[in-house]
DRENPA-3360 file (N, C-alpha, C; in nm, 2 decimals, always signed):
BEGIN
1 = XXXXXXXX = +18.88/+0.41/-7.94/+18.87/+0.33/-8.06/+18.74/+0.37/-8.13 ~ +18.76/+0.33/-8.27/+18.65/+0.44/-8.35/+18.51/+0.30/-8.35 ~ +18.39/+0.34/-8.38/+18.31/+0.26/-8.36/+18.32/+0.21/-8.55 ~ +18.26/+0.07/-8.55/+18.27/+0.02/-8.67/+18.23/+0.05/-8.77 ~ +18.20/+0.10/-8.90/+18.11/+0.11/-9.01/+18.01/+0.03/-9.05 ~ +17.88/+0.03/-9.11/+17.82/-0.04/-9.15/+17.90/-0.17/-9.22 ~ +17.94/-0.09/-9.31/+18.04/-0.20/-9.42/+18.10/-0.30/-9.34 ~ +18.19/-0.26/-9.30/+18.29/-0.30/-9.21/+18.22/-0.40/-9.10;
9 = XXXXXXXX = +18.14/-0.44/-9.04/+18.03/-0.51/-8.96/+17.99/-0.59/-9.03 ~ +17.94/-0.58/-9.22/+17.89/-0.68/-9.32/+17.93/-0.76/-9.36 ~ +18.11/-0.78/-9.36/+18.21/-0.80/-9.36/+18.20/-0.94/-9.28 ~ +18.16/-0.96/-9.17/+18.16/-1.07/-9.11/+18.03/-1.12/-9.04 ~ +17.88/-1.06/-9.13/+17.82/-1.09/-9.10/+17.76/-1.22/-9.23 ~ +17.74/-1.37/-9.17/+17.73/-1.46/-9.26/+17.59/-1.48/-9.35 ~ +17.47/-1.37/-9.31/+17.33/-1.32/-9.36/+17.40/-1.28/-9.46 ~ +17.46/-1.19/-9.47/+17.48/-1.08/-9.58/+17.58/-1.13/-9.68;
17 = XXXXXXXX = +17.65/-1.19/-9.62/+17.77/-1.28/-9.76/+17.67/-1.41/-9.82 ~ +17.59/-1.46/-9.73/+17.51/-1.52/-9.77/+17.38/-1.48/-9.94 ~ +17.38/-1.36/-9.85/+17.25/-1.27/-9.95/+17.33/-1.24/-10.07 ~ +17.46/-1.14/-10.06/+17.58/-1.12/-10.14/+17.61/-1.24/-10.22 ~ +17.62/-1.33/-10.21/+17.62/-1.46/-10.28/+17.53/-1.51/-10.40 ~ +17.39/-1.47/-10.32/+17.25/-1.52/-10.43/+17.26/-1.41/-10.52 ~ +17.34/-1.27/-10.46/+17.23/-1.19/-10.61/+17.32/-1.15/-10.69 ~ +17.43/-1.30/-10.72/+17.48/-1.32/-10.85/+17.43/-1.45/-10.96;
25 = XXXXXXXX = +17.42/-1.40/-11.02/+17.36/-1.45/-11.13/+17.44/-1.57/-11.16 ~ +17.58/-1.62/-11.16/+17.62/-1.75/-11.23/+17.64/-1.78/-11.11 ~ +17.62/-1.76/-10.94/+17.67/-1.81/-10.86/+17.49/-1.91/-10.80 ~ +17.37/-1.84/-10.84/+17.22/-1.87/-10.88/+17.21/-1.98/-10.97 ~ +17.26/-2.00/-11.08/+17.28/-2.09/-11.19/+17.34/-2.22/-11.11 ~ +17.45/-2.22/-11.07/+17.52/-2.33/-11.04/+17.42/-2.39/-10.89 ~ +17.41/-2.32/-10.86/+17.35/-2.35/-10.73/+17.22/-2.42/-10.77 ~ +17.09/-2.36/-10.87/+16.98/-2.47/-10.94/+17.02/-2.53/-11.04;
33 = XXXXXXXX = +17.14/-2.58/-11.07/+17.20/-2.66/-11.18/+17.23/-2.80/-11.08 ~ +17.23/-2.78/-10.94/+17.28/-2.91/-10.89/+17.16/-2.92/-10.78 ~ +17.01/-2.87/-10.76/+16.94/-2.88/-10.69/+16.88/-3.02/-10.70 ~ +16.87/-3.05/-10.81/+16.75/-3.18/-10.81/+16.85/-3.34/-10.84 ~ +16.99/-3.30/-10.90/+17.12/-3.39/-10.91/+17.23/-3.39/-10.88 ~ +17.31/-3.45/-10.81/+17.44/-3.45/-10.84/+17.53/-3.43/-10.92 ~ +17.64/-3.32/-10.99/+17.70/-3.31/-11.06/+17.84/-3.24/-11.02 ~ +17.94/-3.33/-11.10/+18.05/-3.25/-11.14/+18.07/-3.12/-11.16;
41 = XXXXXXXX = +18.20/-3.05/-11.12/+18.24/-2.93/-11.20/+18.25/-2.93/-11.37 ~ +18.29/-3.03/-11.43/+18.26/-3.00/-11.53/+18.12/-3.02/-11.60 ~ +18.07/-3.08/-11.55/+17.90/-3.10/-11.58/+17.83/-3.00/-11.59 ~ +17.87/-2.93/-11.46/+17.79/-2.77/-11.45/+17.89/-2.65/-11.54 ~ +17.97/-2.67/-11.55/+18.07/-2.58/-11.63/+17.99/-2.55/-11.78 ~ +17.98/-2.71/-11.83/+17.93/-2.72/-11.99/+17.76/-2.70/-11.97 ~ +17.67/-2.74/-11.84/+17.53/-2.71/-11.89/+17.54/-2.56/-11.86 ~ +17.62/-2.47/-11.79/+17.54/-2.32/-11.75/+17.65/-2.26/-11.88;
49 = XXXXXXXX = +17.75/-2.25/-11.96/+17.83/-2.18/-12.02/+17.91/-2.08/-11.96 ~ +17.98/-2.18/-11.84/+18.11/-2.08/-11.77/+18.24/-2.14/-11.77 ~ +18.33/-2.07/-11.75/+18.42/-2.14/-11.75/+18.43/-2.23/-11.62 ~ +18.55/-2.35/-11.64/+18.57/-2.44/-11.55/+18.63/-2.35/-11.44 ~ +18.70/-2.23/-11.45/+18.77/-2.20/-11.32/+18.66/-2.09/-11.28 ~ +18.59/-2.05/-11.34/+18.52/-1.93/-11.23/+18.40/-2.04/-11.21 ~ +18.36/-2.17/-11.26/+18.30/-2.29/-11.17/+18.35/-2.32/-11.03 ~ +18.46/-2.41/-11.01/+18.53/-2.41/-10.91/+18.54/-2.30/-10.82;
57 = XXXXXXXX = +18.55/-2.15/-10.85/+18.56/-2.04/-10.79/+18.40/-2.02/-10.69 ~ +18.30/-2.07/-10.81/+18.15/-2.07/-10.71/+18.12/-2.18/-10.65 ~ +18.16/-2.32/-10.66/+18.15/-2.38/-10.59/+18.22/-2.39/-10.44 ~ +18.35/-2.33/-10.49/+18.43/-2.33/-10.29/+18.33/-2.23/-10.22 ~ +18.32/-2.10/-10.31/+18.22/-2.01/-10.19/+18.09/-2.06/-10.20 ~ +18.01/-2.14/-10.24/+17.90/-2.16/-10.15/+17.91/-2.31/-10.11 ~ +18.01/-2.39/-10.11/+18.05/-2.45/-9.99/+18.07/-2.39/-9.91 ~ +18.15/-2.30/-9.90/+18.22/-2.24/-9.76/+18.09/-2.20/-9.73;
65 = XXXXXXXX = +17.99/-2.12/-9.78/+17.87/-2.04/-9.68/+17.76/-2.21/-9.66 ~ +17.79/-2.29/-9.67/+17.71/-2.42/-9.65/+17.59/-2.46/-9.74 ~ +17.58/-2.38/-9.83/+17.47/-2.42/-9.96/+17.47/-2.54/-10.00 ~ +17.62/-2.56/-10.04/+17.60/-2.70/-10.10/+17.69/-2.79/-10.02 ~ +17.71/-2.91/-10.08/+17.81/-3.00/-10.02/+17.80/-3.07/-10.14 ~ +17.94/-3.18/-10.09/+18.02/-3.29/-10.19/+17.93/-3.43/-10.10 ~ +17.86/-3.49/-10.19/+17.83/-3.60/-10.13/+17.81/-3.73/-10.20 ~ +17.90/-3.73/-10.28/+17.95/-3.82/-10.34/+18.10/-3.83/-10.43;
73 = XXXXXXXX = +18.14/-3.90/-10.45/+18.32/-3.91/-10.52/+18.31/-4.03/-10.62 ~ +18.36/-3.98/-10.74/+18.36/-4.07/-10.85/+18.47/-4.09/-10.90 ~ +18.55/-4.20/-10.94/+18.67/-4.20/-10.95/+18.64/-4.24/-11.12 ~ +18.72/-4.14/-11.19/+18.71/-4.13/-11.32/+18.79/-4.26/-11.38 ~ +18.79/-4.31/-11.54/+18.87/-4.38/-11.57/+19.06/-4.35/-11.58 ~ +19.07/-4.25/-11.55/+19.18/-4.21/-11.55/+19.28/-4.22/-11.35 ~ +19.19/-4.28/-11.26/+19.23/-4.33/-11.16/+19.17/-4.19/-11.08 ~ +19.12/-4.06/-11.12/+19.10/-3.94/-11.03/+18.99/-3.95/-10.97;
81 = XXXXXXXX = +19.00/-3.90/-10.82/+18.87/-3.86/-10.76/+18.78/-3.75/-10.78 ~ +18.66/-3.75/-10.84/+18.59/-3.64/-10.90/+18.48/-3.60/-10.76 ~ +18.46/-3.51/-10.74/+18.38/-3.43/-10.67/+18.24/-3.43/-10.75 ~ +18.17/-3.47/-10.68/+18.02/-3.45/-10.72/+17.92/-3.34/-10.64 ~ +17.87/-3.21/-10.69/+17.83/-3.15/-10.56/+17.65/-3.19/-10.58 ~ +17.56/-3.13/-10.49/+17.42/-3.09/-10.45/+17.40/-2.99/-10.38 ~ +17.33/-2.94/-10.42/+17.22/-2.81/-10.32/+17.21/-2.88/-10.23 ~ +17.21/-2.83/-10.07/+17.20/-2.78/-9.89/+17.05/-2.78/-9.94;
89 = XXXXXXXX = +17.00/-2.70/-10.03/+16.90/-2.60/-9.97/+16.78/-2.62/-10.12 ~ +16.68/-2.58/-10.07/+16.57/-2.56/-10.19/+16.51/-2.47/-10.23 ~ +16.53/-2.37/-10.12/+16.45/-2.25/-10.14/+16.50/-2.16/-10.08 ~ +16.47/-2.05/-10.13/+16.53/-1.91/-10.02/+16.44/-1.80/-10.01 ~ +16.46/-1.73/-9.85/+16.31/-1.63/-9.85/+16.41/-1.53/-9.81 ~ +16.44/-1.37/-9.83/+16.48/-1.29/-9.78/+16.34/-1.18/-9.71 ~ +16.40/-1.15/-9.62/+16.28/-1.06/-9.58/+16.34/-0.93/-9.51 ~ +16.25/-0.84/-9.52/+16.33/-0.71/-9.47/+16.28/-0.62/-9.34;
97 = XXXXXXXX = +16.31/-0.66/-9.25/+16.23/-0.63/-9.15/+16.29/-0.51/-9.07 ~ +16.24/-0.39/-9.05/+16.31/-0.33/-9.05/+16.45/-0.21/-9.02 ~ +16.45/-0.27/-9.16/+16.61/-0.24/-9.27/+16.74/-0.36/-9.25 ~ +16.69/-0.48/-9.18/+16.73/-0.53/-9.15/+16.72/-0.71/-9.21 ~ +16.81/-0.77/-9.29/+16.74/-0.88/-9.37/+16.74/-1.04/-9.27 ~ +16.61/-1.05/-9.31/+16.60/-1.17/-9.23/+16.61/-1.32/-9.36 ~ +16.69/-1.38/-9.33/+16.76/-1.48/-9.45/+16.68/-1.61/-9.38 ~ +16.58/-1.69/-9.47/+16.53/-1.83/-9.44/+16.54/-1.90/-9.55;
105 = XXXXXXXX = +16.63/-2.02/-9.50/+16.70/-2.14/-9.60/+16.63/-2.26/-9.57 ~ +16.54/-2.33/-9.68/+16.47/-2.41/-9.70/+16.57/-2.53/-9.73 ~ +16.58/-2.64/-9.62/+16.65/-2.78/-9.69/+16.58/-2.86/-9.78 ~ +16.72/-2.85/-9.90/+16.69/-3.01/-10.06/+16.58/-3.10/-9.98 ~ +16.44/-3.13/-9.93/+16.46/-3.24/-9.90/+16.43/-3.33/-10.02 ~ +16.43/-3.34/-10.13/+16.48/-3.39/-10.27/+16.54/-3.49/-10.23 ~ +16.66/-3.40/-10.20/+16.83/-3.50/-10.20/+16.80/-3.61/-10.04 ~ +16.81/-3.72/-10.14/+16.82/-3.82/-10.04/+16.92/-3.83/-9.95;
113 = XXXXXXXX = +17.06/-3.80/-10.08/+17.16/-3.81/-9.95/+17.21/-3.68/-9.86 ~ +17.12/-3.62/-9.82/+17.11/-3.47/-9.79/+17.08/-3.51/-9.63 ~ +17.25/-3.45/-9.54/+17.28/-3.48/-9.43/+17.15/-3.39/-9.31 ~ +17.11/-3.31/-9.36/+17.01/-3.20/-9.29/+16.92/-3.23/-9.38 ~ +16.78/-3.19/-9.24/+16.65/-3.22/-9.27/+16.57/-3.13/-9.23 ~ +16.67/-3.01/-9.19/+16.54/-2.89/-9.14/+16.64/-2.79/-9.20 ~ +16.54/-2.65/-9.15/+16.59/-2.51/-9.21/+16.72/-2.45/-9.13 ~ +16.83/-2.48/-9.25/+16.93/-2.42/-9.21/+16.92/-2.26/-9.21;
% end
């Protein structure tokens, strides 16, 4: 069996989709758009100027990598449950030690209702 590729190894390493994650620019935005409040998808949709569906599209992936969470539910006047997200996290350190990145995630502790209180 052939040994793995770099790439291919990156692939399921949760540092590097993690890092792959920050050094996009509207996926950065949304993420300090909900650091110090709670907000809706469309909240953040209209303060950063993206659309509502590539919003949704950054907020599932950095839920999925644990950045943020839903920690609150608003039920609109129209009977719907609205998702409210916040920043996991407050700060980020990448470091490169060598050639190799060492990822330190600083917890919101801002956010009151922020289930973690140390460095994810």
């Amino acid at each position: 069996m052939a040994k793995p590729e770099i790439i291919q190894l990156s692939e399921f390493d949760i540092t590097q989709k993690i890092i792959d994650s920050l050094s996009n620019v509207c996926n950065r935005a949304v993420l300090f758009s909900i650091k110090n409040e709670s907000k809706d998808a469309a909240q953040i949709s209209d303060e950063i100027k993206i659309s509502i569906s590539s919003t949704y599209k950054i907020l599932s992936t950095l839920e999925e990598l644990a950045l943020i969470e839903v920690n609150q539910y608003i039920i609109s006047s129209e009977g719907k449950k609205i998702k409210q997200y916040r920043s996991r996290i407050s700060k980020v350190e990448i470091v490169l030690d060598n050639l190799e990145p060492i990822l330190n995630l600083f917890p919101n502790i801002d956010n009151p209702e922020s289930k973690q209180n140390q460095i994810i």
